[in-house]
N, C-alpha and C positions, 0 to 999 in steps of 0.2 A: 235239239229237237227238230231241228230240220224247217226249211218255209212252210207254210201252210199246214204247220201243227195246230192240232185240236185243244184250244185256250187250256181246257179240263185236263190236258197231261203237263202243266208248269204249275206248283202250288207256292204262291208266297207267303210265308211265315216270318212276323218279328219276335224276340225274345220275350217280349211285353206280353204275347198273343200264346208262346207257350210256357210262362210262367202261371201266368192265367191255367190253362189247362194245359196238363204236361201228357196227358194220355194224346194230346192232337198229333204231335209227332208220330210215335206208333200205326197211329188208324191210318195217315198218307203214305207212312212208308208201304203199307202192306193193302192199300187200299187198287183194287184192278182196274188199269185202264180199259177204257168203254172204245177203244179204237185197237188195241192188242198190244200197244208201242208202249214202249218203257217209261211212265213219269220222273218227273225233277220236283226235287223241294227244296225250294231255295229259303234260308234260314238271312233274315238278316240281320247287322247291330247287334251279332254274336258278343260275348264277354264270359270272363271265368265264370259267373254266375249259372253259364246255360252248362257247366264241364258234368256235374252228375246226370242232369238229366239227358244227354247225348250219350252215354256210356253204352244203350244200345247198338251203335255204328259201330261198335269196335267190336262184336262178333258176327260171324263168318254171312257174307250175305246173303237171301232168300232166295231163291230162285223168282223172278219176277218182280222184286225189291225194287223200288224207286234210286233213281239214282240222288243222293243228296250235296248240296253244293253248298258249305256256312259261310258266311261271308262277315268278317271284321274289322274292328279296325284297329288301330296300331298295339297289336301285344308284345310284352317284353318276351326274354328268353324263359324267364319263368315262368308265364304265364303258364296254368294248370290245363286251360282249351288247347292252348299251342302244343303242349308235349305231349295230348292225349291223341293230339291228330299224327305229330311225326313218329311214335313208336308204332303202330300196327300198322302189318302187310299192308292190310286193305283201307289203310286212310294214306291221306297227304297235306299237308300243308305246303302251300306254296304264297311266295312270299309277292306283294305286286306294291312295286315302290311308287312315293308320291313323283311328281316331275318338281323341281326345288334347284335353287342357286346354279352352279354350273350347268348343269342337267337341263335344266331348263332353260337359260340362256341358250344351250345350244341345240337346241331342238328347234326352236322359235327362228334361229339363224339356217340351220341345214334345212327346215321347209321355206323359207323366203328364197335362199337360195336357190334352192332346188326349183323352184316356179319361177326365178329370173330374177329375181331384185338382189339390189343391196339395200341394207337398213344400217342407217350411222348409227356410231356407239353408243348417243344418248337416246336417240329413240331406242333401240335394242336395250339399254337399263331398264328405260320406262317400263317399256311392254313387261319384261320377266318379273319387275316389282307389283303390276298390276294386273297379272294372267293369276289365277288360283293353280291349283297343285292337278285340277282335274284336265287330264291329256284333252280328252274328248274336245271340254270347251277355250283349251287354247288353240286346239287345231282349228276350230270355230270362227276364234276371235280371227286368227293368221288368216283363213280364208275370206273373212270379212273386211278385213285392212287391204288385200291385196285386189280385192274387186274394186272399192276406194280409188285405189291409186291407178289402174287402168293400164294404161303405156306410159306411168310415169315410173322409170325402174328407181330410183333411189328413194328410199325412206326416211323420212325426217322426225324430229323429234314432234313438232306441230300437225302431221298425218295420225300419229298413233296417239297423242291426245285428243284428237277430234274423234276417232274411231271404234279404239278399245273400250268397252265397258259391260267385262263381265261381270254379274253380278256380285256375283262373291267378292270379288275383288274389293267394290264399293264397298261391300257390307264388311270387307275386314280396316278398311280407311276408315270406316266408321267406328267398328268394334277399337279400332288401336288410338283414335284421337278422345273415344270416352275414357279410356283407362288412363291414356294421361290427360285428362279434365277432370280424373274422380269421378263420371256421372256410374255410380253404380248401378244404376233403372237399367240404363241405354247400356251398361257393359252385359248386364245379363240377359237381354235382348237379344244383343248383335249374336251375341255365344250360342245364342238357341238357336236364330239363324244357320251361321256356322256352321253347329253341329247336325241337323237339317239336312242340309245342302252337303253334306259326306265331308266336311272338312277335318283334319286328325288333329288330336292335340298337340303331336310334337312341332306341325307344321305350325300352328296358330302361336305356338312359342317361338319357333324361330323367325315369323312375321315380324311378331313382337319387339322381340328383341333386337332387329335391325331398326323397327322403327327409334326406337331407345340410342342406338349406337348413332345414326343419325343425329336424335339433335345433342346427343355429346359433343358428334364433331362440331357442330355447328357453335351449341356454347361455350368449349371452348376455345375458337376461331372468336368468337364476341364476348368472352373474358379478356382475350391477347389486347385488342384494340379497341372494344367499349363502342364499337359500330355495328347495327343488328343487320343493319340492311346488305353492307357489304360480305358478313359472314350469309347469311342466304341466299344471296347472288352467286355465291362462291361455290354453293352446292351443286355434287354432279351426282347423277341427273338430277336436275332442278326440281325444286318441288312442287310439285302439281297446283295451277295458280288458284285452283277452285280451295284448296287448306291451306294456301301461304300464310293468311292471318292467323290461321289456328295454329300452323306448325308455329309462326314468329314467338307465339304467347306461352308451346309449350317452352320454348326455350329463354323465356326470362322464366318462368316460372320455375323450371327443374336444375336445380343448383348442378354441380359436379357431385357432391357429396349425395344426393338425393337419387341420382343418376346411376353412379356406383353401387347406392343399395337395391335398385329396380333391376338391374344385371346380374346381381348376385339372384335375387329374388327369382328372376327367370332362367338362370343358368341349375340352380335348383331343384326348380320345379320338371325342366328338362329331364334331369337323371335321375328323379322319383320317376318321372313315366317309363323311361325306358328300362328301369331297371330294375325295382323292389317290388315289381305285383303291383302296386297301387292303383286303385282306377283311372286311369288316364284321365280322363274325365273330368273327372273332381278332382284331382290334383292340379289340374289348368282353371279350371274355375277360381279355384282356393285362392291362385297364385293373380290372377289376374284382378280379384277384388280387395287382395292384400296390396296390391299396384294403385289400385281407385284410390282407397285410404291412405296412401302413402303421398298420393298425389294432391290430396287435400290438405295437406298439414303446410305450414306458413313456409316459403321459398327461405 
């Protein structure tokens, strides 16, 4: 659209908004800009749900037709919106990946870098365990930490716990310590949040499950030798001292055996999302509350 476009040529549409009324989409595509210039309609929280009622974009466009832009979030290869978008000339799907594990470690490195610092390898965990998947607000948070630190070039583990706290982040340390507490209230909350705030399912699974894989190692580091404190001590990167007591507790509380079934549970639920259709969605839900109550039954 250009700077100083006219508000009336960008129209936002959720799918809630044209379930509701499916004739709204039509009226924007075909409806005249009052300045001459081309509109956009941006469609968002796209899902298979919206595939028939989009089956107008897949013929040939109008002369002065809106330009339209769906925006979703993580569809498998089956999905029905995905393959309706890659087969015709005149659509596309193009794929925009979350920032996660590697990827993100080293993005978070190559901009510190790049602005002159070094950041040690525990602070550098920290930060990529507690940035979200959204570029925008790591670039944020980076920019944030390195005003902080001033002409001080090295990064420490204690810089980037004073510093970092993007929301999301909190809200997934929160959504991952209710699932293993069982509070199911506070899991369905944090999830709403979450989902909110553009988070994908597959990412909240993989969150998850490293939280899970953590205090594996930890309990069994305090199986070996029956000492809690020096298995938590032992954690790299350490764990954030604001949940030390909570982390300690899940880890008497979650056997090995209980542990092994919460991994299968989210390994799972991972390959429903990505692969059989299933609402993504509700399949991380299901899974996550299937965790609450699994986390409740006696150690």
């Amino acid at each position: 659209l250009g700077d100083g476009h006219d508000p009336f040529d960008l129209i936002e549409l959720s799918q809630e908004i044209l379930t509701e009324d499916p004739a709204r989409l039509l009226d924007e595509m075909h409806a005249i800009s009052l300045t001459g210039n081309r509109r956009v309609v941006h469609i968002r929280d796209a899902s298979d749900k919206l595939t028939k009622l989009l089956e107008p974009l897949t013929q040939a466009p109008v002369s002065g037709q809106a330009f339209v832009v769906i925006e979703a979030n993580d569809l498998s290869p089956r999905s029905s919106l995905r393959l309706s978008f890659e087969k015709p000339e005149n659509l596309a799907a193009i794929a925009c990946y979350n920032d996660e594990g590697a990827s993100l470690v080293n993005l978070i490195r190559d901009e510190i870098t790049k602005a002159g610092y070094a950041i040690e390898r525990d602070a550098l965990g920290f930060m990529a365990e507690n940035c979200g998947s959204n570029r925008m607000l790591t670039l944020q948070e980076i920019e944030k930490l390195l005003t902080y630190m001033g002409d001080t070039k090295t990064i420490q583990l204690g810089d980037v716990q004073q510093i970092v706290g993007d929301t999301s982040a909190q809200v997934f340390e929160e959504m991952m310590y209710a699932v293993t507490e069982g509070n199911l209230e506070a899991i369905d909350r944090m999830l709403h949040q979450l989902y909110h705030s553009g988070e994908h399912p597959p990412v909240i699974l993989m969150r998850l499950s490293r939280h899970f894989q953590k205090i594996l190692y930890c309990r069994g580091k305090f199986d070996q030798n029956k000492d809690l404190k020096a298995a938590l001590d032992g954690m790299r990167p350490p764990v954030f001292f604001k949940y030390k007591d909570r982390f300690a507790t899940c880890v008497r509380n979650w056997t090995l055996a209980k542990l092994s079934a919460a991994l299968d549970v989210l390994a799972k639920a991972d390959r429903q999302a990505k692969t059989t259709g299933l609402d993504a969605d509700v399949t991380c839900r299901m899974a996550l509350f299937k965790l609450g109550q699994l986390a409740r039954r006696p150690a």
